[in-house]
C-alpha positions in Angstrom: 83.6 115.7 155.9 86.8 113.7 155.2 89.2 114.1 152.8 88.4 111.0 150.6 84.7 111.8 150.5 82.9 111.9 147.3 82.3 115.9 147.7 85.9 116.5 147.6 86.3 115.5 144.2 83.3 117.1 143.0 84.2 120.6 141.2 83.3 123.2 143.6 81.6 126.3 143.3 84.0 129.8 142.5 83.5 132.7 145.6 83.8 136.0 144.2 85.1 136.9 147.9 88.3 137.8 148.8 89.5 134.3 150.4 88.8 130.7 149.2 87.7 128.6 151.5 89.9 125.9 152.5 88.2 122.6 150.6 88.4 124.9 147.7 91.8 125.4 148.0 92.8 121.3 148.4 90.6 120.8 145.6 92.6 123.3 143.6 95.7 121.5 144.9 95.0 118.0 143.9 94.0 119.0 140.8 97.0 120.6 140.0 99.2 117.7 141.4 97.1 115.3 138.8 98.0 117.6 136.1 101.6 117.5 136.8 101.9 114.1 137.5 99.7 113.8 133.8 101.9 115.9 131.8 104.9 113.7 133.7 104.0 111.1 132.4 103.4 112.1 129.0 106.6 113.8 128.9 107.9 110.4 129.8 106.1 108.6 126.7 106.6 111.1 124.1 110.6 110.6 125.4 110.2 106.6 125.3 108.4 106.4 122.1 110.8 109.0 120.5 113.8 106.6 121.9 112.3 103.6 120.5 111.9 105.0 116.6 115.3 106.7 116.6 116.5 103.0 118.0 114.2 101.3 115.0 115.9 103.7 112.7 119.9 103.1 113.6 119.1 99.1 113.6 117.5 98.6 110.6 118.2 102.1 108.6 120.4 100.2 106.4 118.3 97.0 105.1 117.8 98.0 101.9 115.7 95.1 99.2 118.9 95.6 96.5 121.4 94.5 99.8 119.3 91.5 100.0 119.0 91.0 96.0 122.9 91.4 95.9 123.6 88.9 98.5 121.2 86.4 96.4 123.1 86.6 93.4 126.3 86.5 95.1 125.4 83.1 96.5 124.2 82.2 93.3 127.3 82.9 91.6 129.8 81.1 93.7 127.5 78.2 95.3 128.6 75.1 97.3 131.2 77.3 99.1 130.1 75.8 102.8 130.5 72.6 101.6 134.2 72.8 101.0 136.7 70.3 103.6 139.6 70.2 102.4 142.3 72.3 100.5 142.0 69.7 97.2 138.1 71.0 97.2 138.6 74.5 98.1 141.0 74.8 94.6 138.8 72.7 92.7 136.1 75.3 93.6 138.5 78.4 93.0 139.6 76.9 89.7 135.8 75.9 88.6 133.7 78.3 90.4 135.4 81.1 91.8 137.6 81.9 88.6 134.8 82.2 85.9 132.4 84.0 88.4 134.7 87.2 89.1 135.6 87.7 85.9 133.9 89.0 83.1 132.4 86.4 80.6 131.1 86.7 76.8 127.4 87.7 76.5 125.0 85.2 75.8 125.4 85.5 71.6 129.1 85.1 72.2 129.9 89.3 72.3 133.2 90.3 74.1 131.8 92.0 77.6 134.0 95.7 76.6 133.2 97.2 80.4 135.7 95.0 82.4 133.9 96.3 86.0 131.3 93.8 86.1 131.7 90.6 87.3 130.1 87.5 85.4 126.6 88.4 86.0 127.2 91.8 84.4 124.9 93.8 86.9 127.3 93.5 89.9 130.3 95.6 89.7 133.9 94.5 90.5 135.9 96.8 93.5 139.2 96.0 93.3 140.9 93.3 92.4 140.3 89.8 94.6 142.3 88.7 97.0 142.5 85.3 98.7 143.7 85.9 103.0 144.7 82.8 104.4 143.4 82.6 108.5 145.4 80.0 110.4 143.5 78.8 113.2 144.7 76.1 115.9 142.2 72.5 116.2 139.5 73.0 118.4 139.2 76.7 118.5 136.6 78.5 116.4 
């Protein structure tokens, strides 16, 4: 019979001789060459899938909801600050916006804020003092 015949792949029946006979024996050894190949390519998954969450993890381990709360009210403190041109606009906005926003205001019934840290929506807290960089950067390079 040939090797890719139907009875080769057939469990066969366990001698209690000495020897096994030799379709036996390449049954034995295909089997064991699927089960290696099997727990190869598991091995290979667990690895991938493993890879993939730490990946998942490190990329979007810090997205937190209060980063994306903070930005919000950040942007709703200082608006308009993409629509500034010029340098007569930009201190207008620093004078008018900017200004009030980082610094501490009165409460709402006209209270002096005592806790300096905040900044004018008294749930964000002040680092440092600001600082205004100035970037100089040549016409037609961004």
């Amino acid at each position: 019979m040939g090797m890719g015949g139907k009875e080769n792949e057939e469990t066969p029946e366990v001698y209690s001789g000495a020897l096994p006979d030799p379709m036996q024996l390449e049954w034995f050894k295909k089997y064991r060459d699927n089960e290696t190949k099997t727990m190869s390519a598991l091995k290979s998954l667990t690895f991938f899938v493993s890879f993939l969450l730490i990946l998942g993890i490190v990329c979007y381990g810090n997205r937190d909801y209060h980063q994306y709360l903070m930005g919000k009210e950040i942007k709703a403190i200082f608006p308009r600050v993409a629509q500034i041109n010029d340098a007569l606009e930009f201190w207008t906005w620093m004078m008018t916006i900017f200004a009030p926003g980082i610094y501490t205001t009165n409460w709402y019934n006209g209270d002096e804020e005592t806790n300096k840290v905040y900044i004018s929506d008294k749930s964000s807290l002040l680092i440092g003092m600001p600082r205004i960089r100035q970037l100089r950067i040549e016409k037609g390079k961004d």
